[in-house]
N, C-alpha and C positions, 0 to 999 in steps of 0.2 A: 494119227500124229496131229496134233496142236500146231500152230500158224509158232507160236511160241519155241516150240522146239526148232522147227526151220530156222528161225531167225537165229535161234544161238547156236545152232550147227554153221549155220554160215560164217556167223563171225568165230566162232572156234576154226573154223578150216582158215578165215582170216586170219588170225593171231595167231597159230600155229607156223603160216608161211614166214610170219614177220618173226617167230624164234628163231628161224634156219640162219641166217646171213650174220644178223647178230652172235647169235652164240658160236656160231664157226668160228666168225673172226677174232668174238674172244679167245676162246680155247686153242685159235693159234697163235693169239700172241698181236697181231692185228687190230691197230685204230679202227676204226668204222666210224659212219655217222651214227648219229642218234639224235633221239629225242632234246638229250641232256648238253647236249654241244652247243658251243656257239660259231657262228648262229646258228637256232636250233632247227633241226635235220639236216645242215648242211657241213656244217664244222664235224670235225674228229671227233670220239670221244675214245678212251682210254680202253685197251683191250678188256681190263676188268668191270668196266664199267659195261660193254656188251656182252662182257660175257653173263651177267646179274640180270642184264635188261633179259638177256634171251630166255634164261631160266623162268624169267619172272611171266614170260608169254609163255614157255611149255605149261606153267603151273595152271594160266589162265584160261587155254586153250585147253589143255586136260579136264578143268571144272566144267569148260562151256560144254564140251564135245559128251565125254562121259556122266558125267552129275545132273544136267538139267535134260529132263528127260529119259528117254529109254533107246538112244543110238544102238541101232543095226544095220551090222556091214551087209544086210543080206537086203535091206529095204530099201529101194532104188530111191525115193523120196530122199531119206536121211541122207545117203550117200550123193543125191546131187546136192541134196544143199552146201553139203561140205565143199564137195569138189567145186561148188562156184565162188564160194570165200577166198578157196584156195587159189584158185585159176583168176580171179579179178585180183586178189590181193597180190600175186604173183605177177601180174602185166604189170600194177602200178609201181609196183616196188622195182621194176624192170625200167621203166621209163625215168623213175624220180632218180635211182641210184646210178643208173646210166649216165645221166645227165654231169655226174660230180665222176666217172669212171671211164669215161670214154665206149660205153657200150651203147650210146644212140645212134653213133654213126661211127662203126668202127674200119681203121683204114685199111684198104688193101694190100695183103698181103703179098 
């Protein structure tokens, strides 16, 4: 495998976590942040508007993951790179999105 490959497996496993929230919260109907809001990533943006954004990261993360290169779920390499795009982009998006949701420090029950 190519340095090349890693790198875009990673950021596909990246861009793939950042479709999850988005497109949920379009497809149910749910504001979210986004990019496109003001201010931007911390304002609302329109349920249709994440739900487009989030497709538009499956689309990206599909090209990065599958297209560039030769991804195999069998080759511990490809599989961590992903799983660490996934897993940082996943904390970050935990802490940034927290922060506007009350899951930084959430109250006792």
């Amino acid at each position: 495998m190519q340095w090349i490959d890693c790198v875009s497996y990673f950021l596909g496993g990246a861009v793939l976590t950042n479709a999850v929230p988005h497109f949920v919260s379009g497809v149910m109907g749910r504001p979210f942040q986004s990019p496109f809001a003001q201010p931007r990533g911390q304002g609302h943006s329109s349920s249709t508007v994440n739900a487009l954004w989030g497709f538009l990261n499956l689309a990206v993360g599909y090209l990065l993951v599958v297209r560039v290169g030769d991804f195999d779920l069998r080759s511990t390499a490809d599989v961590v790179a992903l799983g660490l795009g996934t897993l940082l982009m996943g904390v970050a998006m935990a802490r940034m999105f927290g922060r506007f949701n009350g899951g930084n420090a959430p109250a006792d029950g």
